[in-house]
N, C-alpha and C positions, 0 to 999 in steps of 0.2 A: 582509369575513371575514378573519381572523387566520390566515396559512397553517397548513397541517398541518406537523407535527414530526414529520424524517424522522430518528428515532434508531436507534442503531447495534445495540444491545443487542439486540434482538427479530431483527432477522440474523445477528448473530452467534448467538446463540441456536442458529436452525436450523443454519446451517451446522455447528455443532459437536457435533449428532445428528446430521446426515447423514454428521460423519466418524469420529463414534462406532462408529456403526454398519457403516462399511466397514473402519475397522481389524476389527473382531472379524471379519468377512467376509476380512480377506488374513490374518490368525493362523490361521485356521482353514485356510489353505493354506498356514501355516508362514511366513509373511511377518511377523515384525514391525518396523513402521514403529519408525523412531527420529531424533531429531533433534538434531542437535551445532551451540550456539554457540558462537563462540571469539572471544574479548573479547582483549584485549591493554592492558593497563594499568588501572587502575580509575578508572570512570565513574559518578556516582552516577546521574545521570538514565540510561546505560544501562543500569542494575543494574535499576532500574525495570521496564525493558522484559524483563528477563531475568527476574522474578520473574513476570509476567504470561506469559512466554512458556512457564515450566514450569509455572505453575498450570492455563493452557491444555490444554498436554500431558496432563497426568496427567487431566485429566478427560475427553479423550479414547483415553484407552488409548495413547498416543503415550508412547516413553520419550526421557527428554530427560536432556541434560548439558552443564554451563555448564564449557569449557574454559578457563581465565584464566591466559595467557600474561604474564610481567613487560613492563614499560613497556620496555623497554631492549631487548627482542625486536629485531632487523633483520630487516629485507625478507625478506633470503634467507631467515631462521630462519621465519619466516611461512608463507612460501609451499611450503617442504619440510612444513608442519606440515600446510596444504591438502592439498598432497597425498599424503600420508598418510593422512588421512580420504577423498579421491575414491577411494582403492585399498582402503579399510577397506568389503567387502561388509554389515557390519551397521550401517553407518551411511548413512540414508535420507536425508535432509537436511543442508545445511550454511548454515549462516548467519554474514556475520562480520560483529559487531557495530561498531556507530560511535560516537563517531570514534576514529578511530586515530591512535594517535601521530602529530605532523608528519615523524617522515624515512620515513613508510610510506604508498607509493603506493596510495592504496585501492584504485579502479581497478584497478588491476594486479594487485591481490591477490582483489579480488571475478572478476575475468576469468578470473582460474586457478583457479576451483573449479566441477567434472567439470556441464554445462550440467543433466544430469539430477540432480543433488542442489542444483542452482541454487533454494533455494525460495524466494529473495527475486526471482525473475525479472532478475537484473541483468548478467545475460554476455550477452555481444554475441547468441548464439545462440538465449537465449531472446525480448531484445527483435525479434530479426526474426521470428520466427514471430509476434508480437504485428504486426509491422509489416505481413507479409502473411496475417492475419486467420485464422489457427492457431493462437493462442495454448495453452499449454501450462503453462508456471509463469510466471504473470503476479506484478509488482509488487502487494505486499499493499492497500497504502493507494487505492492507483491501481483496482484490483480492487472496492476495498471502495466507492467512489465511483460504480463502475458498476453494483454491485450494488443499490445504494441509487437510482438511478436509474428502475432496472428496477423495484424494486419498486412504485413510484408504478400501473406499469402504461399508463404513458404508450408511443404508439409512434413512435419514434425517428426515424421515416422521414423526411425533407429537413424536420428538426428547425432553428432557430438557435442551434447549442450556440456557445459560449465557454468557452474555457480559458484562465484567469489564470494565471499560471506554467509555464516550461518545464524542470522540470528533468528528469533522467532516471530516476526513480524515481515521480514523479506525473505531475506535468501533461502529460508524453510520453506515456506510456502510457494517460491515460486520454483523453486526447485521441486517439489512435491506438483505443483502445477503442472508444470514440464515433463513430468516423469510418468504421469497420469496419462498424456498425449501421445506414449511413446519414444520420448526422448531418450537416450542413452544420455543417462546425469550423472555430472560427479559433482561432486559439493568438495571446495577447496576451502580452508579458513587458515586460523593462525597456525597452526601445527605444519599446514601443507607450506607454510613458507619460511617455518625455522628449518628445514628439511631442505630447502630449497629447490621444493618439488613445483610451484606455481607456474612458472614460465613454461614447464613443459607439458602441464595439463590445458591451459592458456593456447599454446599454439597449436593443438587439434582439434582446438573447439569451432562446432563451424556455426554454433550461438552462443554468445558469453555474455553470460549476464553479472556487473560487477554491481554489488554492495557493500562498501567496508568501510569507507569514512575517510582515507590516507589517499590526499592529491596524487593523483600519477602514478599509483602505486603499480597499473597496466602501461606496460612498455606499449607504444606504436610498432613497431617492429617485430612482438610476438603473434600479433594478430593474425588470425590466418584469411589469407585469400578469398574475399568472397563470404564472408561473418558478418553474421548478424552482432551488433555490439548494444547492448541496452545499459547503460553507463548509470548506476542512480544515487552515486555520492555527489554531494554539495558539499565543497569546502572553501567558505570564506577565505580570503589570504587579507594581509594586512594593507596593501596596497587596496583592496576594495572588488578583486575580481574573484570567479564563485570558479572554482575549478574542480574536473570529476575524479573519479578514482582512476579513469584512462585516459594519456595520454590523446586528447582527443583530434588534432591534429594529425599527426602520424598515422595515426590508428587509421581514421578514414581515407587516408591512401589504399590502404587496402582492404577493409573491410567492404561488403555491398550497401550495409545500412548499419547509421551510426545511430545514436540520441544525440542530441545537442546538451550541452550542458552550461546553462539550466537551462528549462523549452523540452523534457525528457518526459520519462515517465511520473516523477514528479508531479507535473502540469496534471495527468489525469487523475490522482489520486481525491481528491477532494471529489469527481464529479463521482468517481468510483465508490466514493461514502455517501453519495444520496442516494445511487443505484442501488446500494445495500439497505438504505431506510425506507424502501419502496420493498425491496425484498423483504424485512422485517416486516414489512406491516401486511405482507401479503400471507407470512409466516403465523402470525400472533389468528389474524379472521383461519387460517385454518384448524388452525389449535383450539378455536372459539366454536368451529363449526360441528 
């Protein structure tokens, strides 16, 4: 049997009534949620993200505003602009978009924005609450991977998860997710595949979750029996089609549930950053109270 297709859209979906429905629930106690990106230079594929991240907004009552600082911005000018918005009470969320010019320390600049309007989950403050299984404004995509997990209805408990890539916005966090639930996690990166250890960490996993950026770089064939597969690289090719980091064909020969690629976890990530600017804002009136 050809696995089930675990696509993004029908979670995103709920998630963006559930936070439909609680913006009108904080307006109605005078709270409106609001969301500020601040871009520095112009990006077209981030423009993308920014047009998807206001279309988002406005259809959950969320008010949004794309901030576009010139390319030529310095660090200092950046991070006085952060915090300006941490100190600006009607501004609920902050997000800075990527990538940033090379003389500007991202890091540096994601670190200094106030942890409660943190709604991409990326200061030190909110990843340890994710770290000791309190999570509060978790990493979108990372989020959207464990949601999509869940929804199978599979339970979790001394599971064989794998996580292909470690960076600190995915494959940390959702492996940290994962591992939180009970999951028996290994985290595999570059080292696990100069070794030539992957494929065999790969084929006992009976949830694999890949993030790494390198088309096909998961064999169909290693996959084991009846896996959960959450696929969340996008890689353009030059002919025009978007292909994942797993052989996605093969793969769902055997796996039970695949992502589609694209149509994956992906799809939920955006809805997953207003559910975080409802979470912030419910954050900030506690901190107030």
């Amino acid at each position: 049997m050809p696995a089930e297709l675990l696509k993004g859209k029908p979670l995103a979906d709920k998630i963006k009534a559930e936070v439909a429905k609680e913006v009108e629930e904080l307006k109605a106690k005078g709270v409106a949620p609001s969301l500020v990106a601040v871009q520095v230079g112009e990006n077209e594929a981030s423009r993308v993200y920014t047009n998807a991240q206001r279309k988002n907004a406005e259809q959950c009552g969320i008010k949004y505003e794309l901030q576009e600082l010139p390319a030529d911005t310095t660090q200092e000018q950046l991070l006085k602009h952060i915090a300006g918005l941490n100190a600006d009470p009607n501004v609920t969320g902050i997000i800075l978009q990527m990538p940033l010019p090379q003389h500007i320390d991202a890091k540096v600049c994601q670190w200094s924005i106030a942890y409660e309007k943190d709604v991409e989950g990326v200061t030190p403050t909110n990843m340890g609450l994710v770290t000791f299984g309190k999570p509060r404004l978790v990493p979108c995509t990372a989020m959207g991977a464990f949601e999509l997990i869940k929804s199978t209805g599979v339970d979790l408990y001394g599971k064989e998860v794998v996580v292909v890539g470690h960076s600190d916005i995915v494959g940390k966090p959702a492996a940290l997710l994962l591992l939180n639930s009970f999951g028996t996690t290994t985290i595999c990166h570059i080292a696990t595949g100069q070794r030539g250890m992957t494929e065999s960490h790969v084929r006992r996993a009976e949830i694999l979750v890949v993030a790494v950026g390198v088309p096909h770089l998961i064999k169909g064939e290693w996959i084991k029996e009846g896996a959960i597969v959450i696929d969340i690289g996008i890689n353009p090719t030059k002919d025009g089609k978007i292909l994942g980091d797993v052989e996605t064909e093969a793969a769902a020969e055997r796996a039970a549930w695949i992502t589609p690629v694209p149509g994956g976890a992906g799809t939920a990530t955006t809805a997953i950053l207003m559910r975080n600017t409802v979470e912030a804002a419910k954050w900030q009136m506690e901190k107030r109270s």
